[in-house]
C-alpha positions in Angstrom: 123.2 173.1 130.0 119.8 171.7 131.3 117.8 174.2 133.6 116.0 172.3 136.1 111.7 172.1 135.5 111.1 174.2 138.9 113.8 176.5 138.0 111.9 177.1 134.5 108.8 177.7 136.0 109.7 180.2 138.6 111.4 182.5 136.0 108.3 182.1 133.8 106.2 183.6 136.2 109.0 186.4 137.3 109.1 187.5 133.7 106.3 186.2 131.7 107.5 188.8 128.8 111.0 186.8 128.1 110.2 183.7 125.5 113.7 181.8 126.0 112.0 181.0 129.5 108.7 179.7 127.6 111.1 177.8 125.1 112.5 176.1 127.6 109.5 175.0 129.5 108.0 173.7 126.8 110.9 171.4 126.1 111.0 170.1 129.3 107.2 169.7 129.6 107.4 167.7 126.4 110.1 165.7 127.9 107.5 164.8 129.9 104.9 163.8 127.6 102.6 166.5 128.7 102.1 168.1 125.3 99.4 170.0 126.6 101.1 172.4 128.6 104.4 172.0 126.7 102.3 173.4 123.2 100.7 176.0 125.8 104.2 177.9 126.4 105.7 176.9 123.3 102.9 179.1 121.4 103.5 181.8 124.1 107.1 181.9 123.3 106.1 182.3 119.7 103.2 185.1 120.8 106.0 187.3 122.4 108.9 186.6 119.6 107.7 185.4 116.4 111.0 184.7 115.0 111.6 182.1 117.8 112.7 179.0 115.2 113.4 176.6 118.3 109.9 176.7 119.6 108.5 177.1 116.1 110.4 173.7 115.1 109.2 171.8 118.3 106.0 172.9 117.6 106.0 172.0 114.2 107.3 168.6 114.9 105.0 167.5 117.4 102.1 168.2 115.0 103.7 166.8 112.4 104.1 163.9 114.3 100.3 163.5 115.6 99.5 164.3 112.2 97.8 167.3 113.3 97.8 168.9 109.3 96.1 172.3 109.6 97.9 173.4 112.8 101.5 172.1 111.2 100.4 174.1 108.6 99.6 177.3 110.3 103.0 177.0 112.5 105.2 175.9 110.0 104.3 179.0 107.2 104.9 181.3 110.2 109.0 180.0 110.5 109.2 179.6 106.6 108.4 183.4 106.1 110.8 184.3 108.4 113.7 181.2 107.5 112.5 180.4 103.7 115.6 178.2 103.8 115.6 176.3 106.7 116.1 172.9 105.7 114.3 171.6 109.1 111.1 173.2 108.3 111.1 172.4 104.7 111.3 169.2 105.2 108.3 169.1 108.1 106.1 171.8 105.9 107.2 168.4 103.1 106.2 165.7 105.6 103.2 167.2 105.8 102.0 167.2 102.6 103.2 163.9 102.3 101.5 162.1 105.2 98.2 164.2 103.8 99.3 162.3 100.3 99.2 165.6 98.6 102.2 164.1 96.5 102.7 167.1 94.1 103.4 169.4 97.0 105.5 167.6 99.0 107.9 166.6 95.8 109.2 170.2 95.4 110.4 170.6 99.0 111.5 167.1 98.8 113.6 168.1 95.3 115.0 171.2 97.8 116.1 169.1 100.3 118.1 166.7 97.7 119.5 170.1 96.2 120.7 171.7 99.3 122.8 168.4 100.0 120.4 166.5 102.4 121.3 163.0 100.7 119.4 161.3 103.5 117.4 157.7 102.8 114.5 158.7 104.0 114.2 161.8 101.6 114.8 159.9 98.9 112.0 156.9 99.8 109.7 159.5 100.1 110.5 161.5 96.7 110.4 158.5 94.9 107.4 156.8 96.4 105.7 160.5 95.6 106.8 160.7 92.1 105.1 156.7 91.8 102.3 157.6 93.3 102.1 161.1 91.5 102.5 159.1 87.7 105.8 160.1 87.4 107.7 156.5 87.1 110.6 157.6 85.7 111.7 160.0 88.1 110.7 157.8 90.6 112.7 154.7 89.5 115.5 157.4 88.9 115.4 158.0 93.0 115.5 154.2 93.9 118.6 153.8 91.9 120.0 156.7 93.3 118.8 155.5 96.6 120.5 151.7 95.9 124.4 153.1 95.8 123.8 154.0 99.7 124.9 151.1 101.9 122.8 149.4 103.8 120.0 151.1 101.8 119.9 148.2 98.4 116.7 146.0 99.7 114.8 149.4 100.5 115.5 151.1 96.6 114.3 147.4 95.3 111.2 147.4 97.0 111.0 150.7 95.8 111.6 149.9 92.3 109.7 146.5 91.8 106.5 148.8 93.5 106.7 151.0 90.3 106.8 147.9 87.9 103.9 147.1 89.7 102.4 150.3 88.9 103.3 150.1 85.3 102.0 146.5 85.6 105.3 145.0 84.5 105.0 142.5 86.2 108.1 140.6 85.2 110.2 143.3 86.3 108.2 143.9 89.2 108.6 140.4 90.6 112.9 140.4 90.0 113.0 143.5 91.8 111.3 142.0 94.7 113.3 138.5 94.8 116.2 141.3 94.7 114.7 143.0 97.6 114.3 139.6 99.6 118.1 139.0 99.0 119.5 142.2 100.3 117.3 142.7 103.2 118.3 141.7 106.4 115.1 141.3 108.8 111.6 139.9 107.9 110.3 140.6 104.2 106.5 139.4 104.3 105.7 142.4 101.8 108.1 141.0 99.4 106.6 137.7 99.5 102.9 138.7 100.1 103.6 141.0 96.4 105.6 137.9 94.8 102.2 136.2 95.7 100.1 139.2 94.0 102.2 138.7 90.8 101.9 135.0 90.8 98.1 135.0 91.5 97.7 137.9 88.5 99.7 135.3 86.0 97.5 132.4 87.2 100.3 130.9 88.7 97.9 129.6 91.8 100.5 126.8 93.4 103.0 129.3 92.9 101.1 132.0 94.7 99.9 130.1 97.6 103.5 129.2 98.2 104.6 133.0 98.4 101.3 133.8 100.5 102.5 130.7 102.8 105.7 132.6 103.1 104.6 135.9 103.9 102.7 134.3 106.8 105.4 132.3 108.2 107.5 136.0 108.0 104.6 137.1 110.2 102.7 134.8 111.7 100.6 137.6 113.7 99.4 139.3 110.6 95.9 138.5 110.0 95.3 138.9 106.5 98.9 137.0 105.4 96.9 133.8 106.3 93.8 135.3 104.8 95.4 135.4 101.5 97.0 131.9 102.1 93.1 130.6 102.3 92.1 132.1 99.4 94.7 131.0 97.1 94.3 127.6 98.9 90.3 127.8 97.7 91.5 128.5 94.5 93.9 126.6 94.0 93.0 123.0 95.8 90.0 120.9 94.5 89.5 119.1 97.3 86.6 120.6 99.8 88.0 119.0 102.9 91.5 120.3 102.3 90.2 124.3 101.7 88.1 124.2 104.7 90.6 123.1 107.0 92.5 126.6 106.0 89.6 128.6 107.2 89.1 126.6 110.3 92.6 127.5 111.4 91.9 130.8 110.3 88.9 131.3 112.6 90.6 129.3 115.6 94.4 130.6 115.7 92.8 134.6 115.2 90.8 135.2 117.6 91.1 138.6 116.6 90.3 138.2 113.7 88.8 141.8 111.6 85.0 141.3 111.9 84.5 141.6 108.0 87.1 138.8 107.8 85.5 136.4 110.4 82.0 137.1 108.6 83.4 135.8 105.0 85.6 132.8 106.7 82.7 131.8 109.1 80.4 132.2 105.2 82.8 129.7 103.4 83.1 127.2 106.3 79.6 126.6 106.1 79.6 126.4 102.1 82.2 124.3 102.4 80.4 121.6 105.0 77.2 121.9 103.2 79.6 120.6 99.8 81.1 117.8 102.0 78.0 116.6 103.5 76.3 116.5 99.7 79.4 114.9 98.5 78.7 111.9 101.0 75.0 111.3 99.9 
């Protein structure tokens, strides 16, 4: 049953001892995007009851979720010695080592998670992409199967496994597992191809590669550095002057945008590249 905001706030100030009343206007302040205030009585709930797991959670989520990693921290350790098992704050206290990239603390609560029955795609993503990036592939590759016998959930696990090959610098297995990826997904895959273009480029496949990159950009023609890539591998690859700079001139003109380190280079190669026509000429 929803208690209405004024209603909240009156019996906060009659009885500014009870913490359910804090709880509650915390929530509802949060509802209403004023995380100031909402953190304010959420942390006073917690002063007067320090077992209170609801405003500990909504705490611990909202700094979770602004990345906030010392205070998650802090609130987060205060539930967990009270509820060591709660699955919800495992997996935030997880999160946030994750986010932080501190990989060999967030796999053990991740490994919890899986044990207590939370076979959720997103726990398994993050387990695997934290046993990649912690070294250990074959764990990792051992979660992305896993991962691939939940529907909907096969283009995902193959990203996930062709980014391990990649890792391991297999790069055969790296780039089926990608083409797999492109076949099962079902929206735009511009990663896929923009790492199809990584593989090609690393085998000196350059036609090959400036194809991919050409995809990736056409995937998503607002990313910036997909038709960065497609101009590089188009001054690698082409031999003609006239042809390269014309990349780079639609670079500069279609991005207006464009990262200032990127506009410094393309604007630095459009003039090596006239200067090279002009000489040409003479």
């Amino acid at each position: 049953l929803a208690i209405p905001f004024v209603l909240i706030a009156i019996l906060t100030q009659k009885n500014a001892n009870n913490p359910e009343f804090f709880y509650y206007l915390g929530k509802a302040q949060q509802r209403q995007f004023d995380y100031d205030n909402a953190n304010r009585a959420l942390h006073r709930a917690v002063a007067l009851d320090s077992t209170h797991l609801r405003s500990i959670y909504l705490l611990g989520k909202y700094y979770v979720g602004v990345k906030a990693r010392n205070n998650a921290h802090k609130i987060l350790d205060v539930g967990l010695r009270i509820a060591p098992n709660d699955l919800v704050l495992i997996n935030l206290k997880a999160l946030v080592y994750y986010d932080n990239s501190d990989y060999e603390k967030a796999i053990p609560l991740l490994e919890r998670l899986l044990s207590a029955g939370e076979r959720k795609p997103f726990i398994y993503k993050k387990l695997g992409a934290a046993y990649r990036e912690n070294g250990e592939f074959k764990k990792a590759k051992e979660t992305f199967r896993n991962l691939s016998k939940i529907e909907n959930e096969e283009a995902d696990a193959y990203l996930g496994l062709a980014e391990i090959f990649m890792k391991e610098k297999l790069l055969d297995s790296a780039e089926f597992y990608f083409l797999k990826s492109i076949k099962e997904r079902r929206y735009v895959f511009d990663n896929e191809y923009r790492n199809l273009g990584r593989i090609a480029r690393k085998k000196g496949q350059l036609k090959r590669a400036l194809d991919y990159y050409t995809k990736a950009w056409k995937e998503d023609t607002t990313n910036q550095f997909n038709y960065w890539q497609v101009c590089v591998m188009a001054d690698e690859y082409y031999k003609d002057p006239a042809t390269k700079l014309g990349h780079y001139e639609k670079l500069l003109t279609n991005y207006n945008n464009l990262l200032p380190f990127l506009k410094e280079r393309a604007q630095k190669r459009v003039s090596e590249l006239k200067e090279e026509i002009h000489f040409s000429k003479d």
